[in-house]
MARKOL-995737 format. One record per residue (C-alpha): x, y, z. Coordinates in steps of 0.001 Angstrom, whole numbers, plus 524288, in hexadecimal, padded with zeros to 5 digits. Example, Ala and Ser with C-alpha at 12.3 -4.5 7.8 and 13.67 -1.06 7.14 Angstrom:
MARKOL-995737
8300C7EE6C81E78835667FBDC81BE4
//
This chain:
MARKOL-995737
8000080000800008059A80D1A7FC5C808D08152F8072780D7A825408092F8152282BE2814608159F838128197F81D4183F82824CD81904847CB82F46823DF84AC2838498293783EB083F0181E43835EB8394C81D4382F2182DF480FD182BF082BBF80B4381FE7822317FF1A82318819D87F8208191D811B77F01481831804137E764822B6803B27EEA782E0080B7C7E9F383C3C809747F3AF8455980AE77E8D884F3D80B1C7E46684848819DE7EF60848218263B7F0ED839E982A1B7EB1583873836247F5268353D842F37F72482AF484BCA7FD8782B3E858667FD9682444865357FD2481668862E37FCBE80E1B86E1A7F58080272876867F20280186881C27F1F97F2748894F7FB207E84788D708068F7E2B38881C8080B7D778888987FA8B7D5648898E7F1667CA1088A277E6887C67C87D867DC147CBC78861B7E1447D934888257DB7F7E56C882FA7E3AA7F05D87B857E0D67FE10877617E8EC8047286AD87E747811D4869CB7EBC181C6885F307EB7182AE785E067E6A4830A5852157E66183E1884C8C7E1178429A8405B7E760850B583C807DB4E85380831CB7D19784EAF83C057CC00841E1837237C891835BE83FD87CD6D8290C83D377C8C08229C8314A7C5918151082DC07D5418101A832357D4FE812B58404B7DC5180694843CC7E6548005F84C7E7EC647F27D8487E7F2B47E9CB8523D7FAE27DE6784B537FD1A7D1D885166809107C83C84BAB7FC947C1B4843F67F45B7CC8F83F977F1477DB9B8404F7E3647DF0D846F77DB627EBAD843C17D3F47F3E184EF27CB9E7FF7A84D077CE3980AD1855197C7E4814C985C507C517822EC860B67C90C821CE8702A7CC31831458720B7CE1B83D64869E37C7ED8424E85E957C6B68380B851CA7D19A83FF184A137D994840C8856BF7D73B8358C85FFC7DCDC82B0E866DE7D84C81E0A861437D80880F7A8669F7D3A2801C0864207D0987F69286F667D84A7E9CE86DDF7D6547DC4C874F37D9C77CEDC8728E7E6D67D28786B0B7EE5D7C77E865A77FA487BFD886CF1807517C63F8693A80D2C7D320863F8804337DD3F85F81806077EA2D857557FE407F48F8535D7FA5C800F484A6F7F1DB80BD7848647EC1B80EE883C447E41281C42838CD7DCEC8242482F047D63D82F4682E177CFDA82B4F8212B7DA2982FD7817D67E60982CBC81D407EABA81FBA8262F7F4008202E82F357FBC3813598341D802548151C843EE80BA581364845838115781519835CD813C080C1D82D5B8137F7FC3D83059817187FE8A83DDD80F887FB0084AE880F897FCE685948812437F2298621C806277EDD38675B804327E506874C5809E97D788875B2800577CF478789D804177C4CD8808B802457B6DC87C7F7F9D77AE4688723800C57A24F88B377FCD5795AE886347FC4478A7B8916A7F8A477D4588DDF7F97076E71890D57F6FE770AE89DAD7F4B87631F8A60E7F77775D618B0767FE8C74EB98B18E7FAF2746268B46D7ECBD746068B7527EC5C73D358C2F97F79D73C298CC547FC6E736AF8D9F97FE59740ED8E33780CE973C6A8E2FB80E2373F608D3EC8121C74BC58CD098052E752B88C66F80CB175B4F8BAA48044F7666F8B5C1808C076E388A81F807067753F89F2680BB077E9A893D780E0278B4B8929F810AB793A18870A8127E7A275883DB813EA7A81F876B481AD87B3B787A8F825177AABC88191820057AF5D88F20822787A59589B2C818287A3E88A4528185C7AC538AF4B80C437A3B98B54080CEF794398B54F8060178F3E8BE8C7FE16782C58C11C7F377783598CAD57F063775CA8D0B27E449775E58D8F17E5B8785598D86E7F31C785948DE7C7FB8C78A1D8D4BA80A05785638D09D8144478A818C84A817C5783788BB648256D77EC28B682829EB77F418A7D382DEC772A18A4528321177247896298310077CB688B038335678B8188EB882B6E794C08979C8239679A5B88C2B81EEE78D4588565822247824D8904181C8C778048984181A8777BB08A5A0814727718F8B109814EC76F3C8C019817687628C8C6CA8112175DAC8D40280CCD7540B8DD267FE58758398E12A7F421751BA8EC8C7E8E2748948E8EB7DBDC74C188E4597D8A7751D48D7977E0F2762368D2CC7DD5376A498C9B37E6D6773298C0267E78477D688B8F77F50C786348B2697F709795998B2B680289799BF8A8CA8040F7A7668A5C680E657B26389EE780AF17BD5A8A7A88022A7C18989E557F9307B90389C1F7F57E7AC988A4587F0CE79FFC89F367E84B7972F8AB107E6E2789508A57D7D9ED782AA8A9EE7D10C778348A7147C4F67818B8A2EF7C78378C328ABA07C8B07838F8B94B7D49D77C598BCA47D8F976F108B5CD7D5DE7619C8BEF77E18F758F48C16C7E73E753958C5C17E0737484F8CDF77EAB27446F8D8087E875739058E0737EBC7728988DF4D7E72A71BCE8D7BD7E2F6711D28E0987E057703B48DB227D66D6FAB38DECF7D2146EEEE8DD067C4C76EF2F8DB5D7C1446E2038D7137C6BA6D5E68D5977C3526C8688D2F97C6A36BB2B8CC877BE496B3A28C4647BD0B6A78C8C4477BD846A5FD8D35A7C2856976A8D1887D027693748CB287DBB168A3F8CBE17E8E868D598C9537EC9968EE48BBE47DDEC693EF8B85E7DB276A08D8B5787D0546AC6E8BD427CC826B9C48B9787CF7D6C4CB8C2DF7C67C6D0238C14A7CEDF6DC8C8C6527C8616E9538C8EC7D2216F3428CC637CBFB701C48D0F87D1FF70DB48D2477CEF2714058DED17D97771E518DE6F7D61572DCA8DA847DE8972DAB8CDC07DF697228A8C35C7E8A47174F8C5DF7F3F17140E8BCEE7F7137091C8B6077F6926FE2F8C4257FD466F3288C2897F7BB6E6D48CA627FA906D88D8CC8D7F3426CBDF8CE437F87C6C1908D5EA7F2296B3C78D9477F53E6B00C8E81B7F15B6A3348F0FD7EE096ADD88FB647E72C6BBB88FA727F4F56BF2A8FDCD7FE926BCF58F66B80A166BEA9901EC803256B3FC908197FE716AC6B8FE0C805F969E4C8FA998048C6A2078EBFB805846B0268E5C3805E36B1D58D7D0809736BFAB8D1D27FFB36BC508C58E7FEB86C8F68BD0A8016F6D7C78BDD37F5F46E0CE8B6357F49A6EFB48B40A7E9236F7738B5FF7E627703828AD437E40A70FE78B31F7D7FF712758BB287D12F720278BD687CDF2721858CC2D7BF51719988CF8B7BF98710A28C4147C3BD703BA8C26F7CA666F96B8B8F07C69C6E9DF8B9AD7CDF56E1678B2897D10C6D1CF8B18E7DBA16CA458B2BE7DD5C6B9E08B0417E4656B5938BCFB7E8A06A52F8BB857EB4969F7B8C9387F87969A6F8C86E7FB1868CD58C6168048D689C68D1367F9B368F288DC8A7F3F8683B28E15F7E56A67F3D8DDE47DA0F680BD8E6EC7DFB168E3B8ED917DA7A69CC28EEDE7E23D6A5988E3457E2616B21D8E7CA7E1636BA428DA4E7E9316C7328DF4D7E6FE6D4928D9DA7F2B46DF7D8DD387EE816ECF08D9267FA2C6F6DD8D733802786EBA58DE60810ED6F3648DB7180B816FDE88E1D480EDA706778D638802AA710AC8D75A80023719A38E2017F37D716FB8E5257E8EC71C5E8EE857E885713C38F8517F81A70E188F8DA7F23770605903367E7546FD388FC5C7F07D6F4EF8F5AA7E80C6EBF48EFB57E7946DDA38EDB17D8AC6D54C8E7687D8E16C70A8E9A07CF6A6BCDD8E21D7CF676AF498E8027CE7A6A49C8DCAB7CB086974E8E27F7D0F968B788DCCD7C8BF681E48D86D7C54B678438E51E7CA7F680708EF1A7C410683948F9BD7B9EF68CFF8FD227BA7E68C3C90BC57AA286890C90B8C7A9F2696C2902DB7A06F695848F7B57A526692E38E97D7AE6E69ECA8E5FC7A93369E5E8D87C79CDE6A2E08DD5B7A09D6B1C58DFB07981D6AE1B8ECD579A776AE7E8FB6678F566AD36906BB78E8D6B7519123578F9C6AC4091B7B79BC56A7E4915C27A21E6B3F4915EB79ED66B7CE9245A7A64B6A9B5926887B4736AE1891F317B2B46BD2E9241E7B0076B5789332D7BD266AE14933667C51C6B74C9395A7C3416C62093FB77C8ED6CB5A933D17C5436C2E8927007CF376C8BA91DF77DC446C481929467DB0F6B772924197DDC76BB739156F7E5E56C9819152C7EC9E6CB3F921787E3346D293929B37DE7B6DC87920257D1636E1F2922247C5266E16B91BC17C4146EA1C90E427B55C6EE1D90F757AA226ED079187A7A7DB6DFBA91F2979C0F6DB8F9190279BF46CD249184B78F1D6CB7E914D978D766CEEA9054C797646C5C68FE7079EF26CC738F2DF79AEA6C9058E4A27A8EC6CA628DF827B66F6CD428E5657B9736DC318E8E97C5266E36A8EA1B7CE776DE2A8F17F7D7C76E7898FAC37E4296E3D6900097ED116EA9190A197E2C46F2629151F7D7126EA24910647D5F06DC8D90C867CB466D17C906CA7C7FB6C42890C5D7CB156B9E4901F77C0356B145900B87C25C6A2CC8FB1D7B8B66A57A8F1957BC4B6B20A8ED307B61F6BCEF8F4EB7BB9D6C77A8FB677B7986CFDD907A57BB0D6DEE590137
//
Protein backbone atom coordinates (compact mmCIF):
# COMPACT_ATOMS: atom_id res chain seq x y z
CA UNK A 1 0.00 0.00 0.00
CA UNK A 2 1.43 3.35 -0.93
CA UNK A 3 2.26 5.42 1.83
CA UNK A 4 3.45 9.54 2.35
CA UNK A 5 5.41 11.23 5.22
CA UNK A 6 5.54 14.35 6.53
CA UNK A 7 7.49 16.26 9.42
CA UNK A 8 6.40 18.38 12.10
CA UNK A 9 9.18 19.14 14.41
CA UNK A 10 10.55 16.05 16.13
CA UNK A 11 7.75 13.80 14.67
CA UNK A 12 7.49 12.07 11.76
CA UNK A 13 4.05 11.25 11.20
CA UNK A 14 2.88 8.17 8.75
CA UNK A 15 -0.23 8.98 6.62
CA UNK A 16 -2.02 6.43 4.54
CA UNK A 17 -4.08 6.19 1.04
CA UNK A 18 -6.30 8.89 0.95
CA UNK A 19 -4.44 11.78 2.94
CA UNK A 20 -5.64 15.42 2.42
CA UNK A 21 -3.15 17.75 2.79
CA UNK A 22 -5.93 20.28 2.84
CA UNK A 23 -7.07 18.50 6.62
CA UNK A 24 -4.26 18.47 9.79
CA UNK A 25 -3.86 14.83 10.78
CA UNK A 26 -5.36 14.45 13.86
CA UNK A 27 -2.78 13.63 17.14
CA UNK A 28 -2.27 11.00 19.40
CA UNK A 29 -0.63 11.07 22.63
CA UNK A 30 -0.62 9.28 25.91
CA UNK A 31 -0.73 5.74 25.32
CA UNK A 32 -0.83 3.61 28.19
CA UNK A 33 -2.69 0.63 30.34
CA UNK A 34 -3.58 0.39 33.22
CA UNK A 35 -3.59 -3.47 35.15
CA UNK A 36 -1.25 -6.07 36.21
CA UNK A 37 1.68 -7.50 34.84
CA UNK A 38 2.06 -10.38 34.97
CA UNK A 39 -1.40 -10.91 35.21
CA UNK A 40 -3.74 -13.81 35.37
CA UNK A 41 -6.52 -14.72 32.13
CA UNK A 42 -9.20 -13.37 34.33
CA UNK A 43 -7.87 -9.93 34.85
CA UNK A 44 -9.34 -6.80 33.53
CA UNK A 45 -7.25 -4.00 31.62
CA UNK A 46 -7.98 -0.50 30.56
CA UNK A 47 -5.91 1.14 27.35
CA UNK A 48 -6.33 4.56 27.08
CA UNK A 49 -5.18 7.27 24.37
CA UNK A 50 -5.26 10.98 24.07
CA UNK A 51 -6.49 12.45 21.01
CA UNK A 52 -6.56 15.90 19.60
CA UNK A 53 -7.91 17.05 16.48
CA UNK A 54 -6.30 20.66 15.49
CA UNK A 55 -9.39 21.38 12.75
CA UNK A 56 -11.88 20.14 15.37
CA UNK A 57 -13.31 16.87 14.11
CA UNK A 58 -14.19 13.76 16.34
CA UNK A 59 -12.95 10.51 15.67
CA UNK A 60 -14.14 8.86 12.62
CA UNK A 61 -14.96 5.39 11.71
CA UNK A 62 -10.94 4.12 12.85
CA UNK A 63 -11.01 4.79 16.46
CA UNK A 64 -9.13 1.68 17.36
CA UNK A 65 -6.57 0.10 19.58
CA UNK A 66 -5.02 -3.46 18.56
CA UNK A 67 -3.40 -5.69 21.05
CA UNK A 68 -1.31 -8.60 19.28
CA UNK A 69 -0.74 -11.82 20.84
CA UNK A 70 2.32 -14.28 19.37
CA UNK A 71 -0.88 -15.95 17.40
CA UNK A 72 -2.98 -13.17 16.28
CA UNK A 73 -3.77 -9.32 16.46
CA UNK A 74 -7.32 -8.43 18.17
CA UNK A 75 -9.37 -5.20 17.35
CA UNK A 76 -11.28 -3.10 20.21
CA UNK A 77 -13.41 -0.13 19.72
CA UNK A 78 -12.74 2.77 21.78
CA UNK A 79 -14.36 5.32 23.63
CA UNK A 80 -15.08 8.94 24.76
CA UNK A 81 -14.07 8.65 28.71
CA UNK A 82 -13.26 12.61 29.20
CA UNK A 83 -12.77 15.72 27.11
CA UNK A 84 -14.35 16.97 24.21
CA UNK A 85 -14.67 14.35 20.94
CA UNK A 86 -11.88 16.37 18.96
CA UNK A 87 -9.84 16.58 22.21
CA UNK A 88 -10.44 13.71 24.57
CA UNK A 89 -9.00 11.02 26.33
CA UNK A 90 -10.16 7.69 24.90
CA UNK A 91 -10.23 3.96 26.27
CA UNK A 92 -11.36 0.45 25.63
CA UNK A 93 -12.14 -2.41 28.52
CA UNK A 94 -10.17 -5.68 28.13
CA UNK A 95 -10.67 -9.14 29.94
CA UNK A 96 -9.78 -12.58 29.33
CA UNK A 97 -6.44 -11.64 27.40
CA UNK A 98 -4.52 -14.47 26.02
CA UNK A 99 -1.46 -16.42 27.89
CA UNK A 100 1.87 -14.78 26.94
CA UNK A 101 3.37 -11.49 25.59
CA UNK A 102 1.08 -8.90 24.45
CA UNK A 103 1.54 -5.59 22.36
CA UNK A 104 -0.45 -2.93 21.34
CA UNK A 105 -1.44 0.24 19.05
CA UNK A 106 -3.62 3.03 18.53
CA UNK A 107 -5.09 3.82 15.43
CA UNK A 108 -7.15 7.23 14.54
CA UNK A 109 -8.98 9.25 12.04
CA UNK A 110 -10.69 12.10 11.80
CA UNK A 111 -12.33 11.09 8.49
CA UNK A 112 -9.69 12.25 6.10
CA UNK A 113 -6.65 11.45 7.49
CA UNK A 114 -5.45 8.12 9.77
CA UNK A 115 -3.07 8.24 12.08
CA UNK A 116 -1.09 4.95 13.34
CA UNK A 117 0.60 5.40 17.39
CA UNK A 118 2.98 4.96 17.79
CA UNK A 119 4.44 5.40 13.77
CA UNK A 120 5.06 3.10 11.61
CA UNK A 121 4.99 -0.96 12.38
CA UNK A 122 5.91 -0.37 15.84
CA UNK A 123 3.98 -1.28 19.18
CA UNK A 124 3.98 -0.79 22.86
CA UNK A 125 4.68 -3.54 25.12
CA UNK A 126 1.58 -4.65 26.46
CA UNK A 127 1.07 -6.91 29.89
CA UNK A 128 2.54 -10.36 30.13
CA UNK A 129 0.09 -12.47 30.88
CA UNK A 130 1.05 -15.15 32.91
CA UNK A 131 0.58 -18.72 31.87
CA UNK A 132 -1.58 -20.92 34.59
CA UNK A 133 0.20 -23.98 35.64
CA UNK A 134 -0.81 -27.22 34.36
CA UNK A 135 -0.96 -30.08 37.23
CA UNK A 136 -1.88 -33.47 36.32
CA UNK A 137 -1.68 -37.26 37.08
CA UNK A 138 -2.31 -36.69 40.36
CA UNK A 139 -2.89 -40.16 42.51
CA UNK A 140 -2.18 -41.63 45.17
CA UNK A 141 -0.37 -45.38 45.45
CA UNK A 142 -1.29 -47.58 46.19
CA UNK A 143 -4.93 -47.61 46.93
CA UNK A 144 -5.03 -49.87 49.91
CA UNK A 145 -2.15 -50.14 52.31
CA UNK A 146 -0.91 -51.54 55.80
CA UNK A 147 -0.42 -48.91 58.17
CA UNK A 148 3.31 -50.07 58.11
CA UNK A 149 3.62 -49.31 54.25
CA UNK A 150 4.64 -46.14 52.49
CA UNK A 151 1.33 -44.36 50.80
CA UNK A 152 3.25 -42.16 47.78
CA UNK A 153 1.10 -39.31 46.53
CA UNK A 154 2.24 -37.32 43.04
CA UNK A 155 1.80 -35.52 40.74
CA UNK A 156 2.99 -33.13 37.85
CA UNK A 157 3.59 -29.88 37.53
CA UNK A 158 4.27 -27.74 34.57
CA UNK A 159 4.73 -23.95 33.76
CA UNK A 160 5.10 -22.50 30.39
CA UNK A 161 6.87 -19.53 31.37
CA UNK A 162 9.49 -21.83 33.17
CA UNK A 163 8.20 -20.64 36.64
CA UNK A 164 8.82 -23.15 39.72
CA UNK A 165 6.18 -23.58 42.07
CA UNK A 166 6.24 -21.42 44.88
CA UNK A 167 3.14 -23.62 46.40
CA UNK A 168 3.31 -27.59 46.42
CA UNK A 169 1.54 -28.87 48.78
CA UNK A 170 -0.49 -32.06 49.44
CA UNK A 171 -3.21 -31.91 51.93
CA UNK A 172 -4.00 -35.38 53.43
CA UNK A 173 -7.09 -35.36 55.54
CA UNK A 174 -6.73 -31.40 55.41
CA UNK A 175 -3.30 -31.34 56.96
CA UNK A 176 -1.14 -30.18 54.46
CA UNK A 177 2.57 -31.39 53.41
CA UNK A 178 5.19 -30.08 51.27
CA UNK A 179 6.08 -31.88 47.97
CA UNK A 180 9.58 -33.09 46.72
CA UNK A 181 10.73 -32.96 42.96
CA UNK A 182 11.76 -36.19 42.07
CA UNK A 183 12.82 -36.28 38.44
CA UNK A 184 12.54 -33.61 35.59
CA UNK A 185 13.14 -29.82 36.54
CA UNK A 186 11.12 -27.46 38.81
CA UNK A 187 9.11 -26.02 35.88
CA UNK A 188 7.92 -29.37 34.15
CA UNK A 189 8.74 -32.18 36.93
CA UNK A 190 7.31 -34.81 38.98
CA UNK A 191 6.79 -33.87 42.40
CA UNK A 192 5.23 -36.47 45.32
CA UNK A 193 5.36 -37.06 49.18
CA UNK A 194 5.99 -40.31 50.89
CA UNK A 195 4.39 -41.56 54.27
CA UNK A 196 3.28 -44.02 56.61
CA UNK A 197 -0.42 -42.95 57.64
CA UNK A 198 -3.04 -44.61 60.56
CA UNK A 199 -5.92 -46.96 59.63
CA UNK A 200 -9.25 -46.06 58.46
CA UNK A 201 -10.07 -44.59 55.19
CA UNK A 202 -7.95 -40.39 53.96
CA UNK A 203 -8.88 -38.33 51.64
CA UNK A 204 -6.44 -36.06 49.19
CA UNK A 205 -6.27 -33.43 47.35
CA UNK A 206 -2.80 -31.18 45.67
CA UNK A 207 -2.30 -27.24 45.75
CA UNK A 208 0.65 -26.18 43.21
CA UNK A 209 1.04 -22.68 42.44
CA UNK A 210 3.69 -19.87 40.68
CA UNK A 211 2.80 -17.06 42.92
CA UNK A 212 0.55 -15.99 40.53
CA UNK A 213 -1.74 -18.17 39.97
CA UNK A 214 -2.69 -21.35 42.07
CA UNK A 215 -3.89 -24.58 40.76
CA UNK A 216 -6.07 -26.83 43.79
CA UNK A 217 -6.43 -30.38 42.37
CA UNK A 218 -9.75 -32.09 43.50
CA UNK A 219 -12.02 -34.76 42.77
CA UNK A 220 -15.11 -32.37 41.71
CA UNK A 221 -14.46 -29.65 43.94
CA UNK A 222 -14.16 -31.86 47.43
CA UNK A 223 -11.11 -33.70 48.29
CA UNK A 224 -9.99 -37.10 46.54
CA UNK A 225 -10.79 -40.55 48.89
CA UNK A 226 -7.79 -42.76 49.52
CA UNK A 227 -6.34 -44.14 50.62
CA UNK A 228 -8.08 -47.03 52.73
CA UNK A 229 -5.45 -48.02 55.30
CA UNK A 230 -6.03 -50.94 57.46
CA UNK A 231 -5.18 -55.14 57.17
CA UNK A 232 -6.36 -58.42 55.23
CA UNK A 233 -7.43 -60.97 57.50
CA UNK A 234 -8.10 -64.59 56.10
CA UNK A 235 -10.64 -66.89 57.04
CA UNK A 236 -11.76 -69.91 56.58
CA UNK A 237 -15.16 -69.84 56.16
CA UNK A 238 -16.06 -73.21 55.06
CA UNK A 239 -14.66 -76.31 54.68
CA UNK A 240 -15.53 -79.77 54.01
CA UNK A 241 -14.69 -83.16 52.36
CA UNK A 242 -16.82 -85.09 50.28
CA UNK A 243 -17.14 -88.18 50.25
CA UNK A 244 -17.02 -88.58 54.11
CA UNK A 245 -15.74 -92.31 53.64
CA UNK A 246 -12.25 -93.32 52.01
CA UNK A 247 -9.29 -95.68 52.19
CA UNK A 248 -5.91 -94.89 51.54
CA UNK A 249 -4.97 -94.49 48.10
CA UNK A 250 -8.72 -93.20 47.20
CA UNK A 251 -9.43 -89.97 46.46
CA UNK A 252 -12.20 -86.93 48.45
CA UNK A 253 -13.18 -83.52 47.48
CA UNK A 254 -12.42 -80.69 49.89
CA UNK A 255 -14.72 -77.79 49.48
CA UNK A 256 -12.58 -74.61 50.77
CA UNK A 257 -14.24 -71.34 51.44
CA UNK A 258 -11.74 -68.80 52.32
CA UNK A 259 -13.32 -65.08 53.50
CA UNK A 260 -11.78 -62.03 53.83
CA UNK A 261 -12.56 -60.41 57.04
CA UNK A 262 -9.86 -57.78 56.94
CA UNK A 263 -10.73 -53.81 55.94
CA UNK A 264 -8.57 -53.84 52.67
CA UNK A 265 -8.34 -56.69 50.01
CA UNK A 266 -5.98 -59.57 50.65
CA UNK A 267 -3.09 -60.40 48.37
CA UNK A 268 -2.29 -63.20 46.60
CA UNK A 269 -2.41 -66.00 50.21
CA UNK A 270 -0.70 -68.82 49.80
CA UNK A 271 -2.12 -71.98 51.81
CA UNK A 272 -1.39 -75.64 52.36
CA UNK A 273 -3.26 -78.88 52.80
CA UNK A 274 -1.92 -81.52 54.76
CA UNK A 275 -3.54 -85.05 55.62
CA UNK A 276 -2.75 -86.00 59.42
CA UNK A 277 -3.75 -89.29 61.69
CA UNK A 278 -4.60 -86.57 64.36
CA UNK A 279 -6.36 -83.02 64.11
CA UNK A 280 -2.83 -82.13 64.97
CA UNK A 281 -0.37 -82.70 63.08
CA UNK A 282 2.58 -82.26 66.03
CA UNK A 283 0.80 -85.00 67.61
CA UNK A 284 -0.40 -86.93 65.04
CA UNK A 285 1.53 -90.55 64.15
CA UNK A 286 1.16 -89.59 60.41
CA UNK A 287 1.41 -85.98 58.82
CA UNK A 288 1.51 -85.55 55.25
CA UNK A 289 2.42 -82.00 53.71
CA UNK A 290 -0.08 -82.86 50.57
CA UNK A 291 -0.33 -79.63 48.39
CA UNK A 292 0.37 -75.83 48.60
CA UNK A 293 -2.57 -73.52 46.64
CA UNK A 294 -2.92 -69.71 46.09
CA UNK A 295 -5.85 -67.72 46.59
CA UNK A 296 -6.62 -64.64 44.36
CA UNK A 297 -7.16 -61.47 45.85
CA UNK A 298 -10.24 -60.81 47.91
CA UNK A 299 -11.98 -57.31 48.49
CA UNK A 300 -12.81 -56.95 52.27
CA UNK A 301 -16.56 -58.98 53.13
CA UNK A 302 -16.49 -61.28 50.20
CA UNK A 303 -15.43 -64.58 49.78
CA UNK A 304 -13.72 -67.22 47.34
CA UNK A 305 -14.69 -71.20 47.53
CA UNK A 306 -12.81 -73.37 45.70
CA UNK A 307 -12.02 -77.36 45.45
CA UNK A 308 -9.31 -79.29 45.76
CA UNK A 309 -8.87 -83.49 45.12
CA UNK A 310 -7.07 -84.59 48.38
CA UNK A 311 -5.98 -88.78 48.01
CA UNK A 312 -5.30 -90.25 51.51
CA UNK A 313 -1.93 -91.54 51.31
CA UNK A 314 -1.26 -95.02 50.71
CA UNK A 315 1.16 -95.80 53.56
CA UNK A 316 -1.61 -94.42 56.46
CA UNK A 317 -3.08 -97.36 57.70
CA UNK A 318 -6.81 -98.50 56.80
CA UNK A 319 -9.71 -98.11 59.12
CA UNK A 320 -8.27 -94.66 60.82
CA UNK A 321 -9.61 -90.94 61.15
CA UNK A 322 -7.62 -88.68 58.18
CA UNK A 323 -7.58 -85.48 59.34
CA UNK A 324 -7.84 -83.39 55.89
CA UNK A 325 -5.84 -80.08 57.16
CA UNK A 326 -6.40 -76.65 55.77
CA UNK A 327 -3.40 -73.86 56.63
CA UNK A 328 -4.48 -70.42 55.59
CA UNK A 329 -1.49 -67.88 55.09
CA UNK A 330 0.63 -70.75 56.93
CA UNK A 331 4.33 -68.76 56.18
CA UNK A 332 2.95 -66.07 57.81
CA UNK A 333 3.80 -63.88 54.84
CA UNK A 334 0.68 -61.27 55.13
CA UNK A 335 0.03 -58.97 57.86
CA UNK A 336 -3.20 -59.65 58.66
CA UNK A 337 -5.91 -58.27 61.06
CA UNK A 338 -6.01 -60.48 63.57
CA UNK A 339 -2.02 -61.93 63.71
CA UNK A 340 -3.53 -63.99 66.36
CA UNK A 341 -6.32 -66.25 64.60
CA UNK A 342 -3.97 -68.37 62.89
CA UNK A 343 -6.13 -70.67 61.36
CA UNK A 344 -6.25 -74.33 60.85
CA UNK A 345 -10.07 -76.47 59.24
CA UNK A 346 -10.01 -80.12 59.81
CA UNK A 347 -12.44 -82.72 57.89
CA UNK A 348 -12.44 -86.20 59.39
CA UNK A 349 -12.68 -88.93 56.49
CA UNK A 350 -13.56 -92.34 57.98
CA UNK A 351 -12.04 -95.37 56.52
CA UNK A 352 -14.15 -97.82 55.40
CA UNK A 353 -15.03 -100.29 58.65
CA UNK A 354 -13.70 -98.19 61.21
CA UNK A 355 -15.34 -97.39 63.93
CA UNK A 356 -17.94 -94.98 64.80
CA UNK A 357 -17.79 -95.17 68.55
CA UNK A 358 -21.98 -95.99 68.49
CA UNK A 359 -22.03 -92.48 66.27
CA UNK A 360 -24.47 -92.80 63.41
CA UNK A 361 -23.26 -93.47 59.77
CA UNK A 362 -20.88 -90.42 58.88
CA UNK A 363 -22.22 -90.53 55.42
CA UNK A 364 -25.38 -89.38 56.67
CA UNK A 365 -24.42 -85.56 57.26
CA UNK A 366 -26.60 -86.50 60.63
CA UNK A 367 -25.99 -86.40 64.36
CA UNK A 368 -28.84 -86.73 67.26
CA UNK A 369 -29.04 -84.14 70.20
CA UNK A 370 -28.77 -86.98 72.57
CA UNK A 371 -25.66 -88.09 71.11
CA UNK A 372 -24.03 -85.00 71.15
CA UNK A 373 -24.87 -84.02 74.84
CA UNK A 374 -22.96 -87.63 75.40
CA UNK A 375 -19.34 -86.50 73.52
CA UNK A 376 -19.79 -82.64 74.78
CA UNK A 377 -20.47 -84.62 78.64
CA UNK A 378 -17.11 -86.51 78.69
CA UNK A 379 -15.08 -84.15 80.22
CA UNK A 380 -15.55 -80.35 81.85
CA UNK A 381 -14.10 -79.01 78.80
CA UNK A 382 -15.04 -81.18 75.52
CA UNK A 383 -12.49 -79.69 73.21
CA UNK A 384 -9.15 -80.77 76.10
CA UNK A 385 -9.46 -84.11 74.78
CA UNK A 386 -8.76 -83.08 71.02
CA UNK A 387 -6.68 -79.49 70.96
CA UNK A 388 -4.96 -79.04 74.10
CA UNK A 389 -7.37 -77.17 76.21
CA UNK A 390 -8.58 -74.62 73.76
CA UNK A 391 -11.93 -73.23 74.28
CA UNK A 392 -15.07 -73.36 72.64
CA UNK A 393 -15.34 -71.14 69.19
CA UNK A 394 -19.11 -70.11 69.49
CA UNK A 395 -21.98 -70.39 71.80
CA UNK A 396 -22.56 -73.80 73.51
CA UNK A 397 -25.58 -74.87 71.94
CA UNK A 398 -25.61 -78.56 71.76
CA UNK A 399 -28.90 -78.98 70.87
CA UNK A 400 -29.32 -78.10 66.89
CA UNK A 401 -26.78 -80.44 65.14
CA UNK A 402 -24.85 -78.73 62.18
CA UNK A 403 -25.88 -79.61 58.53
CA UNK A 404 -22.29 -79.26 57.22
CA UNK A 405 -18.83 -78.53 58.73
CA UNK A 406 -18.06 -74.70 59.62
CA UNK A 407 -15.07 -72.85 59.93
CA UNK A 408 -12.68 -74.20 61.82
CA UNK A 409 -10.30 -71.80 64.19
CA UNK A 410 -7.13 -72.75 65.55
CA UNK A 411 -4.85 -71.02 68.12
CA UNK A 412 -7.48 -69.02 70.94
CA UNK A 413 -10.48 -71.13 69.73
CA UNK A 414 -10.77 -74.61 68.74
CA UNK A 415 -13.50 -77.44 67.27
CA UNK A 416 -14.34 -80.86 68.70
CA UNK A 417 -13.55 -83.48 66.04
CA UNK A 418 -16.33 -85.69 65.72
CA UNK A 419 -15.78 -89.40 64.28
CA UNK A 420 -18.25 -88.71 61.84
CA UNK A 421 -17.33 -85.49 60.72
CA UNK A 422 -18.91 -82.70 62.70
CA UNK A 423 -17.51 -80.01 64.36
CA UNK A 424 -18.54 -77.86 67.49
CA UNK A 425 -17.65 -74.01 65.85
Amino acid sequence: MHADAAASGDRTYVFELGFDPGNRVPDLSDGRYEGPSPGKTTDSYNFYVQYYDADGDPPGDEHHCYVSTSERTKTFAMSRASGQPSNGLYWTWLVNLPSGPTSYYFKFDDGKNTRRYPPGSASFPGPRINYRPEVTNCKVEPAEATPDQLVTYSCHYRDLDSERPVVKQVFIDGTPYDLTLIRGTEADGDYEKQIRLGTNPHTYSFKLGDGIETVEWTCGGTPCQGPTVGRPDFELAYFDTSPRWANPGQTVDATITIKNSGTISTPVGQHRIRIASAPQCEKAAICKHYKTFSSDPIIPGASRTRHEPVTIPAEFPAQWHYYVLVELDYEDQVPEQDEENFQRGFAPVLGYGASTNGLKNPAQNSMTPSILRQVRSRTKNPTSRFLGGDSMSRSSDTTTPKAAIPAARWGRTGVIPITCGWTAS
